[in-house]
mmCIF file of the C-alpha atoms, coordinates in Angstrom:
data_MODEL
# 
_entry.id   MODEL 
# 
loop_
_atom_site.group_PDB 
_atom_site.id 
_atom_site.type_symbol 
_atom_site.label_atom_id 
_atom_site.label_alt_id 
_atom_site.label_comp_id 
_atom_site.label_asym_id 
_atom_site.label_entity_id 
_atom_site.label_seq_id 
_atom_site.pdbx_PDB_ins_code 
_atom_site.Cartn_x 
_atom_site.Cartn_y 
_atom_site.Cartn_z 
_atom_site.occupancy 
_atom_site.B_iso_or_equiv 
_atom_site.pdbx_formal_charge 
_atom_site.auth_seq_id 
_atom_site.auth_comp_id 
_atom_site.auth_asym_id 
_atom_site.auth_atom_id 
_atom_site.pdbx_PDB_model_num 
ATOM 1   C CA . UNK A 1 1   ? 5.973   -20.727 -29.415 1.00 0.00 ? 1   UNK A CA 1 
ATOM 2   C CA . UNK A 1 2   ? 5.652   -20.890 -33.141 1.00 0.00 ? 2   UNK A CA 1 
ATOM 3   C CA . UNK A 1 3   ? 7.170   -17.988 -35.019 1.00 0.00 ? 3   UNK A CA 1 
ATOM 4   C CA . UNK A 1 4   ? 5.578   -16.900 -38.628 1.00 0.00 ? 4   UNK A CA 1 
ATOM 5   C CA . UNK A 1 5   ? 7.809   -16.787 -41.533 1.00 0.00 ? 5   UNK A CA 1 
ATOM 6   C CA . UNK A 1 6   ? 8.077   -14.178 -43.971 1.00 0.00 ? 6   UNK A CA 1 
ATOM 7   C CA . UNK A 1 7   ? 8.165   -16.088 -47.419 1.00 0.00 ? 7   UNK A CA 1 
ATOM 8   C CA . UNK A 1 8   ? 9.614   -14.150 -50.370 1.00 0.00 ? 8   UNK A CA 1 
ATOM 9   C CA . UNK A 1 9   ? 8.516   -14.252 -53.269 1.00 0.00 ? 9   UNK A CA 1 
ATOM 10  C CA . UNK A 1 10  ? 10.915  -13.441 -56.604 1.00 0.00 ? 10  UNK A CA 1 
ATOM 11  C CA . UNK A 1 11  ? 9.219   -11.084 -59.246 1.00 0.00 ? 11  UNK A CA 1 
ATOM 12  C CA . UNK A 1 12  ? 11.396  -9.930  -62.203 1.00 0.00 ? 12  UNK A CA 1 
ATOM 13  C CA . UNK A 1 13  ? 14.552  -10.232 -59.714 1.00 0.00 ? 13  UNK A CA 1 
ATOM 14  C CA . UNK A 1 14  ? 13.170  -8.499  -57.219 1.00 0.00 ? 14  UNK A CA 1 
ATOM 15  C CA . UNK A 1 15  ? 12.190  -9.903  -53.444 1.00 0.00 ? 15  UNK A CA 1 
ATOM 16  C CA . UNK A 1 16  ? 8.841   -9.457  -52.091 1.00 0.00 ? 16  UNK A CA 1 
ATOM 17  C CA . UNK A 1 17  ? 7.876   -9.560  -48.243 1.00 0.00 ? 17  UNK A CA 1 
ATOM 18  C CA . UNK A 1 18  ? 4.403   -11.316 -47.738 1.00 0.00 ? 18  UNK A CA 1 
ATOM 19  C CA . UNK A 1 19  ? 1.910   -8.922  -47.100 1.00 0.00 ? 19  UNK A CA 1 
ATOM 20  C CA . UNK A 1 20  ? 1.112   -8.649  -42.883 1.00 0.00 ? 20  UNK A CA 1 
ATOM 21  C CA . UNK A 1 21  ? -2.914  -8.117  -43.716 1.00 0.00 ? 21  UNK A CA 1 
ATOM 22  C CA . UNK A 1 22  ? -3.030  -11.212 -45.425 1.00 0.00 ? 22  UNK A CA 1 
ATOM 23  C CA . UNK A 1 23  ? -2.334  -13.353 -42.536 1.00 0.00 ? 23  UNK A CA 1 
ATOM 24  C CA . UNK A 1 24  ? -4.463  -11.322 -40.361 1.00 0.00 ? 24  UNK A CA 1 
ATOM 25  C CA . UNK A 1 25  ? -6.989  -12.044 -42.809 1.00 0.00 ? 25  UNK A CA 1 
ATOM 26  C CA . UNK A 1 26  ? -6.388  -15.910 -43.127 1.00 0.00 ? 26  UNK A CA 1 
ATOM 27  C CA . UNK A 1 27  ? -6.441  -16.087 -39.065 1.00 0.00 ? 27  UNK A CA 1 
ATOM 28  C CA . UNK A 1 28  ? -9.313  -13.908 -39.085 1.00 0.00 ? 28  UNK A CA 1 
ATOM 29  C CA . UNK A 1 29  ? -11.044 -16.581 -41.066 1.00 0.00 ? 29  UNK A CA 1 
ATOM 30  C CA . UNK A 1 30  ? -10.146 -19.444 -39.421 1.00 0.00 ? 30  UNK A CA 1 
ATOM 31  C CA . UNK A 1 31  ? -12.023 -20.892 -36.564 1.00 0.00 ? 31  UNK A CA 1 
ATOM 32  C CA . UNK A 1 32  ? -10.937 -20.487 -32.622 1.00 0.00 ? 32  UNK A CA 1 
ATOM 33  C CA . UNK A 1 33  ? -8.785  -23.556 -31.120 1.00 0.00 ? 33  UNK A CA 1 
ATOM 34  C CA . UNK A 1 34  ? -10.709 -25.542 -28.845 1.00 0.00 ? 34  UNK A CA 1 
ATOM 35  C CA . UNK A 1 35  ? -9.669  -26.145 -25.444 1.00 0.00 ? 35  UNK A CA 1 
ATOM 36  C CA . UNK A 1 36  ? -8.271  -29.709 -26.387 1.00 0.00 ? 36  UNK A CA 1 
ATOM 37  C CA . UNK A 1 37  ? -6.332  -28.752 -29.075 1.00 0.00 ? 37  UNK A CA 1 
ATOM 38  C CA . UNK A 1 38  ? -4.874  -26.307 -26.925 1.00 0.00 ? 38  UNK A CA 1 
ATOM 39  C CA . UNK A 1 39  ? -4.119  -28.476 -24.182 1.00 0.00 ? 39  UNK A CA 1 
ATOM 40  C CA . UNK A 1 40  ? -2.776  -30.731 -26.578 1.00 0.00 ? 40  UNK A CA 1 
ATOM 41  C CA . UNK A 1 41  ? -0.254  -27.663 -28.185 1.00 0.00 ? 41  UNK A CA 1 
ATOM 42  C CA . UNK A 1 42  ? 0.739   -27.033 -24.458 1.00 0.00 ? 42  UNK A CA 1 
ATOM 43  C CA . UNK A 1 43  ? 3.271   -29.010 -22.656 1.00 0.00 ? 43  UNK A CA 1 
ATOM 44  C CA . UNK A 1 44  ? 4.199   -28.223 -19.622 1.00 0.00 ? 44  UNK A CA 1 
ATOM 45  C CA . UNK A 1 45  ? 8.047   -28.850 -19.753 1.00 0.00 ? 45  UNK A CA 1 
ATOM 46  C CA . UNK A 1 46  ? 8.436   -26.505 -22.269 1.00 0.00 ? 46  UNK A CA 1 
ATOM 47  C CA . UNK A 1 47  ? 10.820  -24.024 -20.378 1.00 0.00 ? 47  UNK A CA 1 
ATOM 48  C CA . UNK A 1 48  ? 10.756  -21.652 -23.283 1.00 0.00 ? 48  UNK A CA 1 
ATOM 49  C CA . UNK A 1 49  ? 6.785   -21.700 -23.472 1.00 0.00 ? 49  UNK A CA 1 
ATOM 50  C CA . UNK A 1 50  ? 6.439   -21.526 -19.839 1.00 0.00 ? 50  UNK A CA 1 
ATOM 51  C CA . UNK A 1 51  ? 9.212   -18.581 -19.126 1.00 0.00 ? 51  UNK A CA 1 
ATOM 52  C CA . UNK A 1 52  ? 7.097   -16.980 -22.635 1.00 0.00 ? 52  UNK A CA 1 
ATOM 53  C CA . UNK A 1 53  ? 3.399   -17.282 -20.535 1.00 0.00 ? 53  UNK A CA 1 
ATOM 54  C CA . UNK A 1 54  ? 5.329   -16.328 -17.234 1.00 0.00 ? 54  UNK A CA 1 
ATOM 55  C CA . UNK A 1 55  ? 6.417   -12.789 -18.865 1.00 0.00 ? 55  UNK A CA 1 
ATOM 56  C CA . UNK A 1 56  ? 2.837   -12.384 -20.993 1.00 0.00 ? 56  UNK A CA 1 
ATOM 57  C CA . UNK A 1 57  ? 1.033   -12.939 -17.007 1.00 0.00 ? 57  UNK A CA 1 
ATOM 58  C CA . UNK A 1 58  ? 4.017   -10.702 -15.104 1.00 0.00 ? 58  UNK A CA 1 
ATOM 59  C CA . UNK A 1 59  ? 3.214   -7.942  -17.929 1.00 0.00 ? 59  UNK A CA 1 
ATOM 60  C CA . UNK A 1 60  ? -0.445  -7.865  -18.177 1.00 0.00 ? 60  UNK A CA 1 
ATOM 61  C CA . UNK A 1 61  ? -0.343  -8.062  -14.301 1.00 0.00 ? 61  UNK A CA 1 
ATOM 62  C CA . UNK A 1 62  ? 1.670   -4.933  -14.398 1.00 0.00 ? 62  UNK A CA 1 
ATOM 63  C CA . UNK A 1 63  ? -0.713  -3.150  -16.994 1.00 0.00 ? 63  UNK A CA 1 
ATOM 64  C CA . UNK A 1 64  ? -3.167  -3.843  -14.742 1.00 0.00 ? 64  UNK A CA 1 
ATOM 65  C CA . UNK A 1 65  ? -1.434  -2.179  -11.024 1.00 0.00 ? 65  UNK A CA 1 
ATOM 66  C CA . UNK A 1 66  ? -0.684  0.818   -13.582 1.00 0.00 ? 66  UNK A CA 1 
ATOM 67  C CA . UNK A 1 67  ? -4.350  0.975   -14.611 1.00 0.00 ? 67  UNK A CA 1 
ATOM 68  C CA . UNK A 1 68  ? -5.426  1.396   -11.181 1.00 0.00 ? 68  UNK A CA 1 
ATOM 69  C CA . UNK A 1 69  ? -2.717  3.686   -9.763  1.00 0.00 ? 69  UNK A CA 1 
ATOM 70  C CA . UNK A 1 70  ? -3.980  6.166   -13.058 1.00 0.00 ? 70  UNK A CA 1 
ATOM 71  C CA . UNK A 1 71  ? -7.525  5.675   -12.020 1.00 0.00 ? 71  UNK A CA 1 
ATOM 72  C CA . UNK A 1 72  ? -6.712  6.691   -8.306  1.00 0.00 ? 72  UNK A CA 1 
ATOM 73  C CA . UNK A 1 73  ? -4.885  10.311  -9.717  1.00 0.00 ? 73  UNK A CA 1 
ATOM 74  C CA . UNK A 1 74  ? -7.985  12.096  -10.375 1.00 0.00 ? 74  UNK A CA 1 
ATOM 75  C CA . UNK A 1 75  ? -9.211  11.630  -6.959  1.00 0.00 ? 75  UNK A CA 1 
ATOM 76  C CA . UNK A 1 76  ? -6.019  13.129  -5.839  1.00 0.00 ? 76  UNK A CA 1 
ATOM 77  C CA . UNK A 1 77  ? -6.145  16.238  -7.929  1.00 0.00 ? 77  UNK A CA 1 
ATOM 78  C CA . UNK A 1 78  ? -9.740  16.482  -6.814  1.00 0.00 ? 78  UNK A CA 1 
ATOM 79  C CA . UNK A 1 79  ? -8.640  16.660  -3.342  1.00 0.00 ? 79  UNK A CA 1 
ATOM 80  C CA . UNK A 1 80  ? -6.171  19.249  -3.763  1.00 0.00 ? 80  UNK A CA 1 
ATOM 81  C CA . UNK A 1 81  ? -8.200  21.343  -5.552  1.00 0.00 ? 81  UNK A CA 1 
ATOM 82  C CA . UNK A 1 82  ? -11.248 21.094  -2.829  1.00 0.00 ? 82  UNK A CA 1 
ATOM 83  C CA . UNK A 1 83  ? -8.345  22.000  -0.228  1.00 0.00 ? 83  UNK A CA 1 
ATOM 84  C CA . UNK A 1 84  ? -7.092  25.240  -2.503  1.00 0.00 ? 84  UNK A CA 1 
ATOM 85  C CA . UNK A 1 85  ? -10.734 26.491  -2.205  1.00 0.00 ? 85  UNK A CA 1 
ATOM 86  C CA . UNK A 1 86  ? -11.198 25.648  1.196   1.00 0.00 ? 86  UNK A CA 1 
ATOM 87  C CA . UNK A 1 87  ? -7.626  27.447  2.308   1.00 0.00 ? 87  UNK A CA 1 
ATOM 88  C CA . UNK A 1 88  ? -9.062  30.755  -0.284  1.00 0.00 ? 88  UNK A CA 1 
ATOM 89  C CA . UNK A 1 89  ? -12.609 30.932  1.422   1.00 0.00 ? 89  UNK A CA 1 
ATOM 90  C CA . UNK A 1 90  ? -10.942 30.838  5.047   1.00 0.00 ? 90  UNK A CA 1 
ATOM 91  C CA . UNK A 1 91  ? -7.873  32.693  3.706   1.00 0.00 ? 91  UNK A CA 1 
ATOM 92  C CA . UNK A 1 92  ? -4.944  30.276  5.090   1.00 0.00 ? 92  UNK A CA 1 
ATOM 93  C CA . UNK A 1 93  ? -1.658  31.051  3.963   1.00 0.00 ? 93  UNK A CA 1 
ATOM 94  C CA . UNK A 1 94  ? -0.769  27.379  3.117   1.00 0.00 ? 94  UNK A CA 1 
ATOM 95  C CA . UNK A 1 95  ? 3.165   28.247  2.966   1.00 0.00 ? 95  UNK A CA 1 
ATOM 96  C CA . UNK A 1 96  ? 3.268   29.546  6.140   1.00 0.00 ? 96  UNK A CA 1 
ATOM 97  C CA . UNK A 1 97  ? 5.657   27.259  8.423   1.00 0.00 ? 97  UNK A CA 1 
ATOM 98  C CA . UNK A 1 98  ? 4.119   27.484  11.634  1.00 0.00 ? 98  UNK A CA 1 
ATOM 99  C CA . UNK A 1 99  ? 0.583   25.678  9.617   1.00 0.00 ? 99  UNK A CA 1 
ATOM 100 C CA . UNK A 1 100 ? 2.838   22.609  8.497   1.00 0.00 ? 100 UNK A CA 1 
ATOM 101 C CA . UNK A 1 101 ? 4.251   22.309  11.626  1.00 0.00 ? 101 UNK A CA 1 
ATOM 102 C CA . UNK A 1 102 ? 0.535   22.557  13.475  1.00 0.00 ? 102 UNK A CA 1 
ATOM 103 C CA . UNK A 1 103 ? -0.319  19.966  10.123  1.00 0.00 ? 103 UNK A CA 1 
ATOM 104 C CA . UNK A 1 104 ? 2.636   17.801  11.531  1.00 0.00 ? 104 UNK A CA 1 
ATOM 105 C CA . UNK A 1 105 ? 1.866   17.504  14.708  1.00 0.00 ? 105 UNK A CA 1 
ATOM 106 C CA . UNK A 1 106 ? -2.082  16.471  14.366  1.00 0.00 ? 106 UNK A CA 1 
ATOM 107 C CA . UNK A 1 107 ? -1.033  13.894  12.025  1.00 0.00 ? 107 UNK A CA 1 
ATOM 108 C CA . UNK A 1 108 ? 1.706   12.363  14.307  1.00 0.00 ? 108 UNK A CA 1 
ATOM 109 C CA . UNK A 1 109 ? -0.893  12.611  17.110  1.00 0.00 ? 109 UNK A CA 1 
ATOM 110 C CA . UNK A 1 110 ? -3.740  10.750  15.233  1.00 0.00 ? 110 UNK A CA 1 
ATOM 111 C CA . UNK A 1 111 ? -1.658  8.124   13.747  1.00 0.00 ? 111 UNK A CA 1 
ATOM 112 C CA . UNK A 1 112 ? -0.773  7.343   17.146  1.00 0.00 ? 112 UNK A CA 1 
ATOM 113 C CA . UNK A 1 113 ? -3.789  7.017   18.728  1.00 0.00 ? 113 UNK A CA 1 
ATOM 114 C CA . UNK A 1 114 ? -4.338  5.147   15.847  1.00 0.00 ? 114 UNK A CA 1 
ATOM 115 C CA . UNK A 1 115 ? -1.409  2.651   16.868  1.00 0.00 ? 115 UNK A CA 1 
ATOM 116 C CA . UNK A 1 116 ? -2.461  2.213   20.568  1.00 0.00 ? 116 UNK A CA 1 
ATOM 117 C CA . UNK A 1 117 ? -6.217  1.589   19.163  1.00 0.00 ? 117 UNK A CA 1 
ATOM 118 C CA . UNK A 1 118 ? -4.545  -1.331  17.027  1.00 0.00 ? 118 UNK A CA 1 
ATOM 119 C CA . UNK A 1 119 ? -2.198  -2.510  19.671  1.00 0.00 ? 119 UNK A CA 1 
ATOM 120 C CA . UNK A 1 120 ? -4.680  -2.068  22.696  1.00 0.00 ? 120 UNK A CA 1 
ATOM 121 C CA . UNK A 1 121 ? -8.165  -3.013  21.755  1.00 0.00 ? 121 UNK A CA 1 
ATOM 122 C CA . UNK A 1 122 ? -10.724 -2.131  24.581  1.00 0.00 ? 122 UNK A CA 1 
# 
């Protein structure tokens, strides 16, 4: 990968950085690669440009699985709250022991029926 240069310009003695906007302005200008001048840029035995696309893909792909986790948390909260008005309207004491173990023990029985259904289809 090509990396930009600073240049440094001398004024009076003193050093100068180059200013960042005016290269985004100068690309900004300029016209989009084409596909052929990028395939001609690429080569693929370039270990450093291939590990450098490997981590831009791994990370974006991550961004991504994070995105959609976040979009699922809403739905969660929504469900708890429905189930905190549903316990208040039928007034269920939902720290009481003997309701998680009666919560327990449908679950354990549905998931295997569930099991047998996969295992055993009739």
């Amino acid at each position: 990968m090509k990396k930009s240069e600073t240049k440094t310009a001398t004024n009076n003695g003193t050093a100068t950085g180059a200013a960042p906007s005016a290269d985004a302005a100068g690309a900004a200008a300029s016209p989009e690669p084409t596909k052929a001048e990028l395939e001609a840029e690429f080569d693929p035995n370039d270990k450093e440009l291939c590990h450098a696309a490997l981590k831009i893909q791994s990370t974006f792909r991550g961004h991504l699985a994070r995105k959609l986790v976040n979009k699922d948390a809403p739905e969660d909260e929504d469900i708890q709250e429905i189930t905190k008005k549903v316990a208040e309207e039928l007034d269920i004491d939902l720290t009481d022991p003997e309701l998680n173990k009666a919560a327990t023990k449908i679950q354990a029985s549905f998931r295997g029926h569930k099991i047998r259904k996969e295992t055993n289809p009739e």
